[in-house]
VEXDREN-2710 file (C-alpha; in Angstrom, 1 decimal):
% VEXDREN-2710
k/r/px/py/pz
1/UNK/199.8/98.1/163.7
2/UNK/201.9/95.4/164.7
3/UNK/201.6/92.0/164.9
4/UNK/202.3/89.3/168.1
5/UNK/204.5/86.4/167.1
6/UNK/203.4/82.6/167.4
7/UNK/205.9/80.2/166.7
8/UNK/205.5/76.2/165.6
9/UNK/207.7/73.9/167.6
10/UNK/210.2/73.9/164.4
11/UNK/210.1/77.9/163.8
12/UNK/211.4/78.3/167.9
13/UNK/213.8/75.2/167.2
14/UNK/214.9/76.7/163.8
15/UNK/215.5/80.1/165.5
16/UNK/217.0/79.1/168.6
17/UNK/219.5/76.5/166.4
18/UNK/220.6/80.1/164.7
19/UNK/221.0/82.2/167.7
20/UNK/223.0/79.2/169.4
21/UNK/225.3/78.9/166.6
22/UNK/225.8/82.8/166.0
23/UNK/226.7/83.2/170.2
24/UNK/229.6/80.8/170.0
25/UNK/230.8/81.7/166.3
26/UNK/230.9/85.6/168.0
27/UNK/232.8/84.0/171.3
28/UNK/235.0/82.3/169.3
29/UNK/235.2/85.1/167.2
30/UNK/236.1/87.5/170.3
31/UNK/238.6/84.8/172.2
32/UNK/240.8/85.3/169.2
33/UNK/240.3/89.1/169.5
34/UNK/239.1/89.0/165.4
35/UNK/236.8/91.7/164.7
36/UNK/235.1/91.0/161.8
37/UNK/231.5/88.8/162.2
38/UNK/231.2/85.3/161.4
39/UNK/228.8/84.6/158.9
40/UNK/226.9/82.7/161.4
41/UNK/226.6/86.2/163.1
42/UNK/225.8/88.0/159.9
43/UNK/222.3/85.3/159.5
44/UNK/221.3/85.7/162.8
45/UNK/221.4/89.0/162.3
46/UNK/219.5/89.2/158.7
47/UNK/216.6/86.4/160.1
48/UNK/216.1/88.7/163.4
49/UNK/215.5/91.8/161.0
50/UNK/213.4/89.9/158.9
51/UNK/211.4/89.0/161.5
52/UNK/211.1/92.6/163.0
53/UNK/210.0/93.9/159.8
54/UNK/207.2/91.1/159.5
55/UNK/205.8/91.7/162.8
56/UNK/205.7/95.3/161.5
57/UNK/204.6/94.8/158.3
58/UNK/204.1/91.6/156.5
59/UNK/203.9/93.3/152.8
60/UNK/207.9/95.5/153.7
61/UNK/209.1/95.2/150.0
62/UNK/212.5/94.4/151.4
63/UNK/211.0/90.8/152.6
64/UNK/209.4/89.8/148.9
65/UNK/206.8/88.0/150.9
66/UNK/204.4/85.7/148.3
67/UNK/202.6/83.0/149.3
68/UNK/204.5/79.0/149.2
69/UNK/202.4/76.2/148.0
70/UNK/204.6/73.0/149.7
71/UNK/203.8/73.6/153.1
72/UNK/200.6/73.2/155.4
73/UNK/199.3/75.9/157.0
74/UNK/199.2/74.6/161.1
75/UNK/195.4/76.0/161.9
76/UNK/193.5/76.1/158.9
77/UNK/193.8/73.6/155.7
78/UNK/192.4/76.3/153.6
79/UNK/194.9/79.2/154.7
80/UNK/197.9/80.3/153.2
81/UNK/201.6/79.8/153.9
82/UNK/203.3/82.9/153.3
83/UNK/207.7/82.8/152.1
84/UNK/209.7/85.4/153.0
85/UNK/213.2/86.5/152.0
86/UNK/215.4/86.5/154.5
87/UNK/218.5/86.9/152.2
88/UNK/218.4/87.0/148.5
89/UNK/221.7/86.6/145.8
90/UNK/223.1/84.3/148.4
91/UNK/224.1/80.4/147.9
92/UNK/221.3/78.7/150.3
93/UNK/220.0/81.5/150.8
94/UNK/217.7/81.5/154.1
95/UNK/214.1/81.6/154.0
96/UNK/211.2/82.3/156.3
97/UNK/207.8/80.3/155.8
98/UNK/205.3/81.7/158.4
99/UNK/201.2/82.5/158.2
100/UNK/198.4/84.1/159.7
101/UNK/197.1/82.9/162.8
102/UNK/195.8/81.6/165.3
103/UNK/194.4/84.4/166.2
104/UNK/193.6/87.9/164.8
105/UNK/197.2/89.9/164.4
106/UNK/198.7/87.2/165.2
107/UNK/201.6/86.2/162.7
108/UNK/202.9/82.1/163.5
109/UNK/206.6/81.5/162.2
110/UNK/206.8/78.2/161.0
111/UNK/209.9/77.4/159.5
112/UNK/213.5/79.0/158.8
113/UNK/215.9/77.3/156.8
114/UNK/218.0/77.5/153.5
115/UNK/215.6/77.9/150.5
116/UNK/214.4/74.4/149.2
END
């Protein structure tokens, strides 16, 4: 019962910005033979586990998904923007604001950034 990913133009930007980031903190990381992750790894690695459990399912009680009023759903003025923890307990901690759609089982990540 999962769902296909969409992305907005910021959601890919927002997610490739991340992985970018996280794959010269871990060469960096490896070049001075350190072993312990970067925190820039330890995101990436929280927001790409978020995001499998929401293509899996969008109610996972780990992700405390509820719905965000400040944002625009991208297809339909009347739909809902959904939030979604993608770390909790943490100073700016990241967020992931995404929404049903276009089509059926279709989930469209909109945005991933620190909480606003």
């Amino acid at each position: 019962m999962a769902f296909d990913l969409n992305w907005t133009p910021r959601g890919r930007d927002d997610y490739q910005r991340l992985f970018t980031t996280a794959q010269a903190a871990k060469a960096g990381r490896e070049a001075r033979g350190s072993a312990k992750s970067s925190r820039a790894e330890g995101l990436f690695k929280q927001v790409a586990k978020t995001i499998l459990l929401l293509q899996e399912n969008p109610r996972h009680p780990g992700l405390r998904t509820h719905e965000y009023q400040s944002l625009d759903h991208p297809f339909d003025k009347e739909g809902k923007v959904w939030e979604a923890y993608v770390q909790n307990n943490t100073p700016g901690a990241y967020r992931l604001f995404w929404c049903y759609g276009p089509e059926n089982r279709q989930i469209t990540i909109i945005a991933i950034t620190p909480h606003p």
